[in-house]
C-alpha positions as CSV (number, residue, x, y, z in Angstrom):
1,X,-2.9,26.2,-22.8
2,X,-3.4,26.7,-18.8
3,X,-2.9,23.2,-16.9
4,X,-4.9,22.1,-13.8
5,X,-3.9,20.1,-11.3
6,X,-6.0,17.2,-10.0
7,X,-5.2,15.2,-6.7
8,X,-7.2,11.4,-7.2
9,X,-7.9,9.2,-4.3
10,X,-8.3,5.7,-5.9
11,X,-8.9,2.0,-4.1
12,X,-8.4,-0.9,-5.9
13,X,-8.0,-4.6,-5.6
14,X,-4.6,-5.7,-7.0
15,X,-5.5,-9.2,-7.6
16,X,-5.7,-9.0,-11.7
17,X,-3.0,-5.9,-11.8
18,X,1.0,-6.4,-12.2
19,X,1.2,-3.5,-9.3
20,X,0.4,0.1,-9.7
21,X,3.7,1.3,-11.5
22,X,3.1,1.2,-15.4
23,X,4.9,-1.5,-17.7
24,X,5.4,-2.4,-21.1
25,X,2.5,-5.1,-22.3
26,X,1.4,-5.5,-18.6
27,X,-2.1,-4.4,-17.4
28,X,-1.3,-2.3,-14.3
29,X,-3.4,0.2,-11.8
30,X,-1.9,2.9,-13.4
31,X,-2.6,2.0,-17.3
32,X,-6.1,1.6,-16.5
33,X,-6.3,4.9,-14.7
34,X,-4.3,6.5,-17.5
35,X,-6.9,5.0,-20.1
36,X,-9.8,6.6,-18.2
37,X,-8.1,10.1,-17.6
38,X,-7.4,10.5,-21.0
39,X,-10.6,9.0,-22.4
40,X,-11.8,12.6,-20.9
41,X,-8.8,14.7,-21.7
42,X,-6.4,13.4,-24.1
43,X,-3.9,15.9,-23.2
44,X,-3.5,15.3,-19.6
45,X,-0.8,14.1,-18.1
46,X,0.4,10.4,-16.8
47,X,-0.8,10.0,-13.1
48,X,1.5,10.4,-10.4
49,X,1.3,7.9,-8.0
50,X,2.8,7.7,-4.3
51,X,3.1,4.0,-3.8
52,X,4.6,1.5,-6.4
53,X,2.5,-1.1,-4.8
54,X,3.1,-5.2,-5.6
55,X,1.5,-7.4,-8.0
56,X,-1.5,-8.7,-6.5
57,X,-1.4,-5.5,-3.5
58,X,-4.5,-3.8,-2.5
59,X,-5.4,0.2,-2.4
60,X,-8.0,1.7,-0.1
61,X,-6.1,5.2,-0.2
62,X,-3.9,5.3,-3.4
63,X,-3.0,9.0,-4.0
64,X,-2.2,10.5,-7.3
65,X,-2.3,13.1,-9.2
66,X,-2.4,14.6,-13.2
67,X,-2.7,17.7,-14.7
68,X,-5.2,18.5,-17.2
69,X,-6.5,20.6,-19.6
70,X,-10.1,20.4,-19.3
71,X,-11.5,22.5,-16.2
72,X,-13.6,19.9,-14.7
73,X,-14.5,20.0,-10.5
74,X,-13.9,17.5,-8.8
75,X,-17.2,15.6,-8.6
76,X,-17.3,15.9,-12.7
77,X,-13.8,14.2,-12.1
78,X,-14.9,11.1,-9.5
79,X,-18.2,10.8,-11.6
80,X,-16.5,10.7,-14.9
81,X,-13.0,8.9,-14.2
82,X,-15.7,6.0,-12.7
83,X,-17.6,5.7,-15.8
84,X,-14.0,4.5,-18.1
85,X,-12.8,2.3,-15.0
86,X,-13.1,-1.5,-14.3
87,X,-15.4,-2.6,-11.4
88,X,-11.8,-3.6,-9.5
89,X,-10.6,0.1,-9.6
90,X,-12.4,3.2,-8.0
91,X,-11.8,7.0,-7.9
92,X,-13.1,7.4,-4.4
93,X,-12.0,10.8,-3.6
94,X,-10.9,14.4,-5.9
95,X,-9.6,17.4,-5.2
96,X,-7.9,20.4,-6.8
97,X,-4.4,20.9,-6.5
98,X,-1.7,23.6,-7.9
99,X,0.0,21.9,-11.2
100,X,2.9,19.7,-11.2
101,X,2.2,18.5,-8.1
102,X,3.6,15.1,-6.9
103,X,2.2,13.5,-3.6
104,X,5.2,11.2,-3.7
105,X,7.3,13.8,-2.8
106,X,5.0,15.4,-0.3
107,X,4.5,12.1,2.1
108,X,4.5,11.9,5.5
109,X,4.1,8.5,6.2
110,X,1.4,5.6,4.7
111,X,-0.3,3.2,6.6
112,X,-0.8,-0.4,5.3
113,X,-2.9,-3.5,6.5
114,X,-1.7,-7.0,6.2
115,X,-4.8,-9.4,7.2
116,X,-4.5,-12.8,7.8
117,X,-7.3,-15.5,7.9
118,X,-6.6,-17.9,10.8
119,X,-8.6,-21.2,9.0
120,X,-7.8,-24.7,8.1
121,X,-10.4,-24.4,5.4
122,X,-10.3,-22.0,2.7
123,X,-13.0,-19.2,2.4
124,X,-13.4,-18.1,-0.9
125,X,-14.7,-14.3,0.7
126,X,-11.1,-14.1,1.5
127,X,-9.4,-16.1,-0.8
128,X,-7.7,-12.6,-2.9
129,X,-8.0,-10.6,0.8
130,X,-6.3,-12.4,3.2
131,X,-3.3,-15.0,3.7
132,X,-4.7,-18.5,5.1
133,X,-3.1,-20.0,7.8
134,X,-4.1,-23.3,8.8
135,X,-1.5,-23.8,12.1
136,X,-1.9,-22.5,15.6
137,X,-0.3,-19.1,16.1
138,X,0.2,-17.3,19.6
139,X,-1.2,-13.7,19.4
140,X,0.6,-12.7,22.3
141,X,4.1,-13.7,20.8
142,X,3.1,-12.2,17.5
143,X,1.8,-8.8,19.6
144,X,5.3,-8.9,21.4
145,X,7.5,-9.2,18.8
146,X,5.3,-6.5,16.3
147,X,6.3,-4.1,18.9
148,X,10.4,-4.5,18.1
149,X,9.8,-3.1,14.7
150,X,8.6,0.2,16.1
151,X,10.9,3.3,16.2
152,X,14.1,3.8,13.9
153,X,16.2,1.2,12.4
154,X,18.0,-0.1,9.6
155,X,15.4,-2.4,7.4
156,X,18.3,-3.6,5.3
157,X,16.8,-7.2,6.9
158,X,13.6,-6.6,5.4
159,X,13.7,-5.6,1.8
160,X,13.9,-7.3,-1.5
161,X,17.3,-8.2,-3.3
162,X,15.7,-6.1,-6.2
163,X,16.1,-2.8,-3.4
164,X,18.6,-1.2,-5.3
165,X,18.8,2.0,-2.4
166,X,21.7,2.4,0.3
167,X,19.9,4.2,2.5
168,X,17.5,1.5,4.7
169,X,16.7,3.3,7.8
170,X,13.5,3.3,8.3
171,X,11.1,5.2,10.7
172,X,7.8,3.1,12.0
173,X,5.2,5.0,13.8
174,X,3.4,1.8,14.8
175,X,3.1,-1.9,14.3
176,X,0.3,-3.2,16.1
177,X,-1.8,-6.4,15.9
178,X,-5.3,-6.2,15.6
179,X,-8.9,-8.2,15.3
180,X,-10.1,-8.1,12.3
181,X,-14.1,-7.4,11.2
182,X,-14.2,-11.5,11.2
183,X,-13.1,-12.8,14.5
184,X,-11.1,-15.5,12.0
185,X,-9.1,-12.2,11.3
186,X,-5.8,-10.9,12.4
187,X,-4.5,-7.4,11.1
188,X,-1.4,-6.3,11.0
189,X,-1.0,-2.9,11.0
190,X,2.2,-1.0,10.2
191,X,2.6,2.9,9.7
192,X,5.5,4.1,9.0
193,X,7.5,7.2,7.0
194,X,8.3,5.2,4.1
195,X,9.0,1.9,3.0
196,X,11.5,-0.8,1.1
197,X,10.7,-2.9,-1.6
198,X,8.7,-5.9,0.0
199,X,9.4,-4.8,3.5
200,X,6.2,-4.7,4.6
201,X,5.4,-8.6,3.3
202,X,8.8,-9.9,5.1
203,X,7.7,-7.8,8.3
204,X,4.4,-10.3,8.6
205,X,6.2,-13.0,6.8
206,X,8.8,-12.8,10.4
207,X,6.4,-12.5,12.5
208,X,4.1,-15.3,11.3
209,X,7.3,-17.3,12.0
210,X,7.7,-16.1,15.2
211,X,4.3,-16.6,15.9
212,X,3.8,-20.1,15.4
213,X,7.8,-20.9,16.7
214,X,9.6,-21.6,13.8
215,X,11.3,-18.3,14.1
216,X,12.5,-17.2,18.6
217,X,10.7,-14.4,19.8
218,X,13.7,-12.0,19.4
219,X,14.2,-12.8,15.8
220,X,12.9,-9.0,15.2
221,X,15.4,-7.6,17.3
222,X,18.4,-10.2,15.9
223,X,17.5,-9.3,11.9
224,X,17.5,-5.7,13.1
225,X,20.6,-6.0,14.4
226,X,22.0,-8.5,11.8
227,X,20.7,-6.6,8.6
228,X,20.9,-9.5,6.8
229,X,17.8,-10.8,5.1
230,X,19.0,-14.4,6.0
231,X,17.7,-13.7,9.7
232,X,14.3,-12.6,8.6
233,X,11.6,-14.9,8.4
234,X,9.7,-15.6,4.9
235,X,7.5,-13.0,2.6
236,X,4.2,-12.5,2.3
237,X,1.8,-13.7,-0.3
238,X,0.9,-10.2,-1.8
239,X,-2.8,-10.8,-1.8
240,X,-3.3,-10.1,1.7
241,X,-1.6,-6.3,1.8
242,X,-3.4,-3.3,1.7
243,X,-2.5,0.5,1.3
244,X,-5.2,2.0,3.3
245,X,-3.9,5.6,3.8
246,X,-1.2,8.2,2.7
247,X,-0.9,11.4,4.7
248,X,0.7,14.0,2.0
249,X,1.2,17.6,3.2
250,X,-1.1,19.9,0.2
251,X,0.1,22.1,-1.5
252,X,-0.9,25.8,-0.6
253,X,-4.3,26.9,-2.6
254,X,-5.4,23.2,-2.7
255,X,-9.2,22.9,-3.0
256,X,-12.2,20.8,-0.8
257,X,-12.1,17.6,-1.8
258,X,-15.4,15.9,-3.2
259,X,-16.9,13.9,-2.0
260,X,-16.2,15.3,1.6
C-alpha cells in the first residue's frame, strides 16, 4: 500500500478548542481535523502539526501534514476535509508533498498577531479576537520598547514554568506595533525562528505594562538581561493571539498548492 503525502493549510478560531495538540477526553484542533481526514481515509495517518498553539489561540496559517492512502488532489482534499469540519475550523490551502514529511521540522520562522482592543466598553465583534483594555496606553512607549525584543537573546524571561527546554535563545526577526483594521486596534506583531511556551503572550503581556507605566520603559531590556520571569510583566489572555503564517522550506518534488 503506496502512501501520499498531503501538506494542509488550516485557520481556525481557538476559542472552543483545548489548543491544537491532541489530548485525552479534550476536544482539540487536531481531533477534529483527525475526525475529518479519516472520515475520507481511515487509514491515513495523524496530522502533523507545526505549532502546539494555546487553548483559546487562533490559526490563519496552521501547517500540517498526513499521509494517506487514497490518491486524492488537492482540491478533492480542501473540498472534502471542509465538508467533515466545524464552521470554526477550515482547510484553506493543500498541496502535495513527499511522505513522512513533517513541516515542524522544516520551519523557518512563524509569524503571529496579538491584537488588542483599546475600549472602555466591550464589543462583542471582538470579544474572542482581541484583549480589551480599558486604560490609556502610550503607543510610542509601547513602539520603543517592542523594538528591544528584536535580534538574539535568551527568552528564559518569557516562557512558562511548564517550558521544560534548556535551550531559550531565541531569534526575533521583528516585533513591531501596528494599526489594526479598526482604528480601536493595536497589533502586535512578532516574527521570529521559533518560540517558548507562552512567550509570545508574556511578550504583549510586558509591553502592555510598559505601555501604560506599570512596568519602566527598559523593563524589556532588564528581563532580558535578568532571565528571570519575575522581571517580566503579566501574560496574555489567549484569545487575542493569532498564528498567521509559517514559512517551511518543501520538500523537493512538492506539488502546486490549490487553491493558488
Amino acid at each position: 500500500m503506496s502512501e501520499h503525502g498531503v501538506l494542509l493549510e488550516i485557520a481556525y478560531d481557538g476559542t472552543a478548542y483545548a489548543g491544537w495538540a491532541p489530548q485525552r477526553e479534550t476536544r482539540t484542533v487536531h481531533s477534529v481535523v483527525t475526525g475529518a481526514i479519516h472520515a475520507l481515509d481511515p487509514r491515513a495517518s495523524l496530522p502533523r502539526g507545526t505549532s502546539r498553539t494555546d487553548a483559546g489561540v487562533h490559526a490563519d496559517g496552521q501547517l500540517a501534514t498526513f499521509d494517506a492512502t487514497l490518491v486524492i488532489p488537492p482540491r478533492g482534499w480542501v473540498l472534502a476535509l471542509n465538508q467533515h469540519l466545524p464552521d470554526d475550523v477550515c482547510v484553506r490551502r493543500a498541496r502535495a508533498v513527499a511522505p513522512g514529511f513533517n513541516p515542524r521540522f522544516a520551519a523557518r520562522g512563524k509569524r503571529y498577531r496579538y491584537r488588542v482592543l483599546l475600549d472602555r466598553i466591550r464589543d462583542p465583534r471582538w470579544t474572542n479576537r482581541a484583549w480589551r483594555i480599558g486604560w490609556p496606553l502610550d503607543l510610542e512607549r509601547l513602539a520603543r520598547a517592542a523594538r528591544h525584543f528584536e535580534g538574539t537573546h535568551d527568552f528564559a524571561a518569557f516562557r512558562s514554568s511548564h517550558d521544560p527546554r534548556s535551550d531559550t535563545v531565541r531569534t526575533m526577526t521583528r516585533v513591531a506595533v501596528e494599526a489594526g483594521e479598526d482604528p480601536r486596534i493595536v497589533g502586535i506583531v512578532v516574527e521570529g525562528s521559533s518560540f517558548l511556551y507562552n512567550m509570545v503572550r508574556i511578550m504583549v503581556g510586558t509591553l502592555m505594562d510598559v505601555a501604560r507605566g506599570k512596568l519602566s520603559e527598559d523593563a524589556v531590556v532588564l528581563a532580558l538581561a535578568g532571565k528571570s520571569r519575575a522581571l517580566a510583566g503579566t501574560t496574555a489572555p489567549a484569545h487575542g493571539l493569532t498564528l498567521e503564517h509559517v514559512d517551511v522550506e518543501l520538500p523537493e518534488g512538492a506539488g502546486e498548492p490549490w487553491p493558488r
